[in-house]
C-alpha positions in Angstrom: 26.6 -49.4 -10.9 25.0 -50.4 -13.7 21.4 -48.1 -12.8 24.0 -45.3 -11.5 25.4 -45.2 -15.4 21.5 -45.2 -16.7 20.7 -42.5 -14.7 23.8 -40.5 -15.7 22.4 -41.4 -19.4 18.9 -40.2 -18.5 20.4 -37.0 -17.7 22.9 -36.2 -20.1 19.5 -37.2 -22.6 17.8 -34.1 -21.2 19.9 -31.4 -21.2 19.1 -30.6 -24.5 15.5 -30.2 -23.7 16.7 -28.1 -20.1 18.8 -26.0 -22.9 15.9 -25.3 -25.4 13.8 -24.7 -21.8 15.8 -22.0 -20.8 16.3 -20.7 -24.5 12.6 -20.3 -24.7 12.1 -18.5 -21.7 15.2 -16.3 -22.7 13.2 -15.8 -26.2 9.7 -15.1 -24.0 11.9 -12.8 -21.6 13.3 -10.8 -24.7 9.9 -10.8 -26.5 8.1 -9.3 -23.2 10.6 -6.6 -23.0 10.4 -4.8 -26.7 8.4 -1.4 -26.6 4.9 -1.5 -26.7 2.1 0.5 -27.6 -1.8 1.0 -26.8 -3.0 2.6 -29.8 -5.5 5.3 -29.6 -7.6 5.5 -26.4 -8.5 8.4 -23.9 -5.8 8.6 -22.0 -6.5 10.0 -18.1 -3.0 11.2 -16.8 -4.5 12.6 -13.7 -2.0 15.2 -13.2 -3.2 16.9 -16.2 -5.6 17.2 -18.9 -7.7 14.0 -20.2 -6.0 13.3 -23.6 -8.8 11.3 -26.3 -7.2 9.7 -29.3 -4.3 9.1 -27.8 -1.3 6.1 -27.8 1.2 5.3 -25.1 4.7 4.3 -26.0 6.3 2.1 -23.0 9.9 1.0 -23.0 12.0 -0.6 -20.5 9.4 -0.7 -18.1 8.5 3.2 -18.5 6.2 5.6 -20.1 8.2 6.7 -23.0 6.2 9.0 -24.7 2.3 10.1 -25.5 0.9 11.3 -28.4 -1.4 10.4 -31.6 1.2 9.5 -34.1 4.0 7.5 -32.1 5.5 4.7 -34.6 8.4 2.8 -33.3 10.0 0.0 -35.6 9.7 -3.7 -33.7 7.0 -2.3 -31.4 3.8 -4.5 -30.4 0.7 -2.9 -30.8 -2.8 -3.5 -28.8 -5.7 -1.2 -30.4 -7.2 0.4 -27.5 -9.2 2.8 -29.4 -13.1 3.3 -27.9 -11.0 2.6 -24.1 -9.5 4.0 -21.8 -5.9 4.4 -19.9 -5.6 5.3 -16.6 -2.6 5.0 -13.6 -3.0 1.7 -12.2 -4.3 2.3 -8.3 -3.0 2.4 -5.3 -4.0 1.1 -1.7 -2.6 2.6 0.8 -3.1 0.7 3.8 -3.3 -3.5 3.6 -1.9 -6.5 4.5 -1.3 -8.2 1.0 1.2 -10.9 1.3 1.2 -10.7 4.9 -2.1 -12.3 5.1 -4.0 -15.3 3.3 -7.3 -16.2 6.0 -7.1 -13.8 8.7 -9.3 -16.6 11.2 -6.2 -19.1 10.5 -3.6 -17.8 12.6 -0.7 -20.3 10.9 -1.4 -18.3 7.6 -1.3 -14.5 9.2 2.6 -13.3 9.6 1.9 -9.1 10.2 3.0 -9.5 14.2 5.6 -11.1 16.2 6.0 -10.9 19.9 7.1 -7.8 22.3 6.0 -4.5 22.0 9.0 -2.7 19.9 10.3 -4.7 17.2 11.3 -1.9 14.5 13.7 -4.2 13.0 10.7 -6.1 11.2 10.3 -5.8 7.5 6.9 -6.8 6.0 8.9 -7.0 2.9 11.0 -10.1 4.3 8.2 -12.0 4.9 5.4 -11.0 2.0 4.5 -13.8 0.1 4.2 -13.5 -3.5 2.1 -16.3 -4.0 -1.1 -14.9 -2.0 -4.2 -15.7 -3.9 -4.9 -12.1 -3.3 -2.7 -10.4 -4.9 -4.4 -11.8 -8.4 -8.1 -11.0 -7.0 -6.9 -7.3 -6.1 -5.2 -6.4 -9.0 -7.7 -7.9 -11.5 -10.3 -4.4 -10.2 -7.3 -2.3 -11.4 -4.8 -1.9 -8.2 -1.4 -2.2 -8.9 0.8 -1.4 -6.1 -0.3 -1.7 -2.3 1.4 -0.5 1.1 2.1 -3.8 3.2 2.0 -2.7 6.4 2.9 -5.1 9.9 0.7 -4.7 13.1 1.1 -5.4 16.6 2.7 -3.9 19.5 3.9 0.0 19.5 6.3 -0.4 17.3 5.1 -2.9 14.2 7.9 -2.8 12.0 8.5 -1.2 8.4 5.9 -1.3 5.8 6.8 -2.1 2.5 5.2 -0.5 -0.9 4.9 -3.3 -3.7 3.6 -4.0 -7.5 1.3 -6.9 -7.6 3.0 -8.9 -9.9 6.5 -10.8 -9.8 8.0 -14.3 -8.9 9.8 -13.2 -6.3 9.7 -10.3 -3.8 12.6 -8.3 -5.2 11.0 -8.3 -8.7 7.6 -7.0 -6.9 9.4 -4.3 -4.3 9.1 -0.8 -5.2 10.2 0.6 -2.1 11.7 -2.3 0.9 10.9 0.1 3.4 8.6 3.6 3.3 7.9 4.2 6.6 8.1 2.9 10.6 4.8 1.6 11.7 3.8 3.1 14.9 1.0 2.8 17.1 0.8 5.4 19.0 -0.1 5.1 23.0 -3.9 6.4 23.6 -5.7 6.8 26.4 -9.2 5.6 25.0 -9.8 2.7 23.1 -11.5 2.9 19.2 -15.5 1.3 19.1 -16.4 -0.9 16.3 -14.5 -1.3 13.4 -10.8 -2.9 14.0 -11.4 -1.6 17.6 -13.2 -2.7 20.5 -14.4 -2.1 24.6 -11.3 -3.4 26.3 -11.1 0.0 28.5 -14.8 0.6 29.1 -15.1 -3.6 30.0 -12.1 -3.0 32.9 -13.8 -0.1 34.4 -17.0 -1.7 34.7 -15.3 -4.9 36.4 -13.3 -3.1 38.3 -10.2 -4.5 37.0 -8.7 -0.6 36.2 -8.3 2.5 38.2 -10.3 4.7 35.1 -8.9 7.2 33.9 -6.1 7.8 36.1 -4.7 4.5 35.7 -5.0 4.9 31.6 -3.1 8.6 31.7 -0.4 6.5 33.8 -0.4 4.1 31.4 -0.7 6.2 28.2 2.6 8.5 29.7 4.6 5.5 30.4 4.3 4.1 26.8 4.9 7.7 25.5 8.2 7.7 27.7 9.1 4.3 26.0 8.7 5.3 23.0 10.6 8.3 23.3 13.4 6.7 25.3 14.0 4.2 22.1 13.9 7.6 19.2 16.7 9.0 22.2 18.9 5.6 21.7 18.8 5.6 18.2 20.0 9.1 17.9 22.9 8.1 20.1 23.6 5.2 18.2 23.5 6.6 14.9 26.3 9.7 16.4 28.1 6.8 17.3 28.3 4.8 14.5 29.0 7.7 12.4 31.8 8.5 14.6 33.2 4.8 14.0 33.2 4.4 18.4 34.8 1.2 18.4 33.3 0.0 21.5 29.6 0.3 20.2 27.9 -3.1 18.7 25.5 -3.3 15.7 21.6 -3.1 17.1 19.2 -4.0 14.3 16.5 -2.6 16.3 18.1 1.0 17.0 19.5 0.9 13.3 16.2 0.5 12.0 15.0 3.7 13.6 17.6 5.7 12.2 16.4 6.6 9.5 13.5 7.7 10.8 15.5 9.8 13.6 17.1 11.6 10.6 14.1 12.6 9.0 14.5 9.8 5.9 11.5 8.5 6.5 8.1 8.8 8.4 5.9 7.5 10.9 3.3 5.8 9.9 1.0 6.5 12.7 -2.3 4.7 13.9 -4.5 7.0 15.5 -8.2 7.3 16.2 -9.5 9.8 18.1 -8.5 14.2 18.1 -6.8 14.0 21.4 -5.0 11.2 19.9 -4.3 12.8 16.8 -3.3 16.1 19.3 -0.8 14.1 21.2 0.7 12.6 17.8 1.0 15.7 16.5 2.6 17.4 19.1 4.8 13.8 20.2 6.1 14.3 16.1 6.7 18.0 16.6 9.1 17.5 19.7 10.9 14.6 18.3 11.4 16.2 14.9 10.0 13.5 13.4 7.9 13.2 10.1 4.7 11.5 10.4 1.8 10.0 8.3 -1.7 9.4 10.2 -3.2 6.2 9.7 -7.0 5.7 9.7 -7.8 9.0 12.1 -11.5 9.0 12.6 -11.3 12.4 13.9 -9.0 14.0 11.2 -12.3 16.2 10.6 -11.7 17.9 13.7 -8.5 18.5 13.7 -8.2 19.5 10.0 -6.7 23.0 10.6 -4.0 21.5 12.8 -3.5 18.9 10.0 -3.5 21.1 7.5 -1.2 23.8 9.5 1.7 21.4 10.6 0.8 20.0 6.7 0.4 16.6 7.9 -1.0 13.7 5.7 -3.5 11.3 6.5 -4.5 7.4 4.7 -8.0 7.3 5.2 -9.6 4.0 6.2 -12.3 2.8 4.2 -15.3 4.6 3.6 -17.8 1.9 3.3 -18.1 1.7 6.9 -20.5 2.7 9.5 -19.3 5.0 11.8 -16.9 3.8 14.6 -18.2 5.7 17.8 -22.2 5.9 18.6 -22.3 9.9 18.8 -20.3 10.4 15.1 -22.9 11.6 12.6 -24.1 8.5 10.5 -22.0 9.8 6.8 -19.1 10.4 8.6 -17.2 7.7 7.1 -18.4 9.0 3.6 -18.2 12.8 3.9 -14.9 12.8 5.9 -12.9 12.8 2.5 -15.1 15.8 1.1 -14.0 17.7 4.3 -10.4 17.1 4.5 -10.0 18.5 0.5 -12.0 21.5 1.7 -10.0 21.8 4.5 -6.4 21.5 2.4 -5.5 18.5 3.9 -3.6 15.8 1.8 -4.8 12.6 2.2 -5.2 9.4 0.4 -8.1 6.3 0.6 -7.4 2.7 1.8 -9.0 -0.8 2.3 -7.1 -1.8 5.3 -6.8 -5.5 5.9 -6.7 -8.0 3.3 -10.4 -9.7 2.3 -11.7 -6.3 0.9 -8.4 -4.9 -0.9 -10.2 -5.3 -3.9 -13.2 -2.8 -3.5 -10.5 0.6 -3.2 -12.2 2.1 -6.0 -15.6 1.8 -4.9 -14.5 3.2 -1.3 -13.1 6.4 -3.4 -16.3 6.3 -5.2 -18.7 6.8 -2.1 -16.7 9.4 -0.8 -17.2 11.2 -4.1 -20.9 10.3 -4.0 -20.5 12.5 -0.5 -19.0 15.5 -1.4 -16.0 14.9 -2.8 -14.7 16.4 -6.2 -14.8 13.5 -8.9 -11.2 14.0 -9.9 -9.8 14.4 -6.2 -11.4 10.8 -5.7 -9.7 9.3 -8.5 -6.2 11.2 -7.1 -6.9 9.6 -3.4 -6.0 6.3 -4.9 -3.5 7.3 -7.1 -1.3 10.2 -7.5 -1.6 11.2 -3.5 -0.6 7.9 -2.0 2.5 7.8 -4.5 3.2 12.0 -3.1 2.8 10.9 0.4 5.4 7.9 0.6 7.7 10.2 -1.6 7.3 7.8 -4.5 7.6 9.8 -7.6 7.6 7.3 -10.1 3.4 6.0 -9.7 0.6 7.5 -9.6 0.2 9.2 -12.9 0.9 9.0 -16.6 3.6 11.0 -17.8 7.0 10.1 -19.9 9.5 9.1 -17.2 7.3 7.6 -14.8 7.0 3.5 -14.2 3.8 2.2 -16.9 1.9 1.2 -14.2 -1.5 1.2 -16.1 -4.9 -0.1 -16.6 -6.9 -0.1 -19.7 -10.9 0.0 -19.0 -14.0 0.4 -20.7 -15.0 3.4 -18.5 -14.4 5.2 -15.4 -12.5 2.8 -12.9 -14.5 3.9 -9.7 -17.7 2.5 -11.3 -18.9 -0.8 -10.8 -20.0 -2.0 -13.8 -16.8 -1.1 -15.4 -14.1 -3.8 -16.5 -10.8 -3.6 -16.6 -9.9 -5.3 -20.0 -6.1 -5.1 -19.8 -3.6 -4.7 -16.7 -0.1 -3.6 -17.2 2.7 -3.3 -14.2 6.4 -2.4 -14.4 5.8 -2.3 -18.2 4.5 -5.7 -18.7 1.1 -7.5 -19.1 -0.1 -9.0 -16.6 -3.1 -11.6 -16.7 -6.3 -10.4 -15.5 -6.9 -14.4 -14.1 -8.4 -14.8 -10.6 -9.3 -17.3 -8.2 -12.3 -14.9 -8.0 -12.7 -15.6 -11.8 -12.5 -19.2 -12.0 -15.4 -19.6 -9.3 -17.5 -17.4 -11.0 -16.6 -19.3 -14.2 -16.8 -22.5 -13.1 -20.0 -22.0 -11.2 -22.2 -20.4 -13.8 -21.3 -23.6 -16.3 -23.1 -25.7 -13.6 -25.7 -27.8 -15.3 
């Protein structure tokens, strides 16, 4: 009893110190929310002209204003001047949060078993903790497209800021698109692909092609089949049918059905990106391309049935043995010359970090210096339908990165990092290594 009342004691004894706790971090929470200003760099909207000399007024998490002169009573101020202020960047296609060492299986969650599981969220399971997330957004990325894998039907990919406690505070959209695989009847060489087809064939184990088409029409069927049921269930459920149970699988396709959202395909090859096109086109269905390495060859069709494609990275050698040896570095340059929207992307997880430098070859190759930067920018924001990234303008979230040159350059440094309006450390595991290593005696 008498060790029960101490402890009792002890605690009472501490609230005053858990009070003035949580009134500091109420102080800190109110102090990071006041309007703040970088005074006086060369501010790069992308959508428009570059604007030198000038300040950026953010409030409440958004751009509130540009220009030269902006005073605003209580306001912080960081002198900028001699830098420069561009949208923070955006990659397209990864697996932030979903993976941490893609060898260790207990620390990779971007699958689960069966071959249709649209109910999955790669939001749900994200973690914001990755070591990662503060390597990536350290070279100037700010928001990444989480995407699951696995199966025909992955799951929904989530778009998220790279910064936040939890996964709510980090979400910017739970759910962009469905991620699809689509059925092919040849399998991708190198890169994220591999012989499984041509290694049956030569043992025997397959009937060729034959037994691939079969295979390839019966997943198409499936995958058709579970767009009918979701139709049929969403009539139904609007009609209130009493007798009809909730299907978290059928929901979740729903809004894709309706048109809400797209498809975020995975295709390789241009009969692949034929049969997409053309599957997408009877189903009435919006769809995104993922990683096409034939998009060059289809590019009128692309750019007809204005489709858009997220690139794969271009700091790659080419995936099939005929493809000319630039392909992966002059594909860009021909899709902007062909009208085709499309946006850059890392892919995976262990080289998120190097986005800009994959824009960066591609404008080495061909491709219009500007329309590099807007690859990994403003276009990935257009083609998820996300309005508020991408660019600097009053209105839109201060997503924003203040550098000492042009962010698709090596050598350049990004001195300050700013997401949903707030800074954000520019600390890294990366960082530390590099610090703690070059102090070595």
């Amino acid at each position: 009893m008498t060790r029960r009342i101490c402890l009792l004691l002890s605690a009472f004894c501490l609230l005053p110190s858990a009070f003035a706790a949580e009134k500091a971090v109420a102080k800190k929470q109110v102090a990071t929310d006041q309007p703040l200003i970088l005074r006086g760099a060369t501010v790069h909207t992308v959508s428009g002209k570059d604007l030198p000399n000038t300040s950026v007024l953010i409030k409440n998490g958004k751009i509130e204003a540009l220009g030269q002169t902006l005073r605003v009573a209580g306001a912080r101020e960081i002198d900028v001047r001699g830098l420069h202020v561009y949208p923070g960047l955006i990659n397209a296609a990864t697996t932030i949060g979903l993976t941490e060492i893609s060898a260790v299986r207990e620390t990779s969650d971007t699958s689960d078993l069966g071959d249709y599981n649209p109910q999955l969220r790669a939001y749900s399971v994200i973690n914001p903790a990755s070591e990662h997330i503060p390597v990536v957004r350290a070279n100037g990325i700010t928001t990444v497209l989480s995407s699951p894998s696995g199966g025909v039907i992955s799951g929904q990919a989530a778009l998220i800021n790279l910064a936040g406690w939890t996964i709510d505070e980090m979400a910017v959209r739970k759910s962009v698109g469905m991620v699809i695989r689509f059925p092919s009847m040849t399998q991708r060489f190198g890169r994220g692909g591999g012989i499984e087809l041509l290694m049956m064939m030569q043992e025997g184990r397959t009937g060729g092609f034959s037994e691939a088409q079969r295979t390839y029409a019966r997943r198409v069927a499936e995958l058709r089949e579970w767009l009918d049921k979701a139709r049929h269930y969403a009539q139904a459920r609007a009609a209130e049918t009493p007798d009809v149970k909730r299907d978290l699988k059928l929901e979740a396709l729903v809004p894709l059905v309706k048109g809400e959202q797209p498809a975020l395909m995975t295709v390789s090859t241009a009969r692949d990106i034929r049969n997409a096109v053309e599957f997408a086109d009877k189903e009435k269905i919006k769809v995104v391309l993922i990683d096409p390495d034939d998009a060059w060859k289809e590019a009128e069709l692309l750019k007809k049935k204005d489709i858009p494609v997220i690139l794969g990275p271009t700091l790659s050698l080419p995936r099939n043995e005929d493809d000319p040896y630039d392909l992966p570095y002059s594909q860009p340059a021909m899709l902007y010359k062909a009208g085709v929207k499309f946006a850059i992307s890392t892919g995976g997880v262990q080289f998120a970090r190097n986005l800009p430098y994959q824009a960066a070859q591609a404008a080495a190759f061909g491709l219009p210096k500007d329309e590099a930067l807007k690859a990994v920018t403003l276009y990935p924001a257009q083609i998820f339908g996300v309005k508020e990234l991408g660019s600097i303008e009053p209105g839109k979230t201060a997503n924003l990165i203040v550098t000492d040159g042009d962010p698709l350059e090596s050598r350049t440094q990004v001195k300050r990092l700013i997401i949903n309006g707030r800074e954000v450390s520019t600390d890294n595991k990366h960082k530390q290594l590099y610090e703690k290593y070059i102090a070595r005696p």
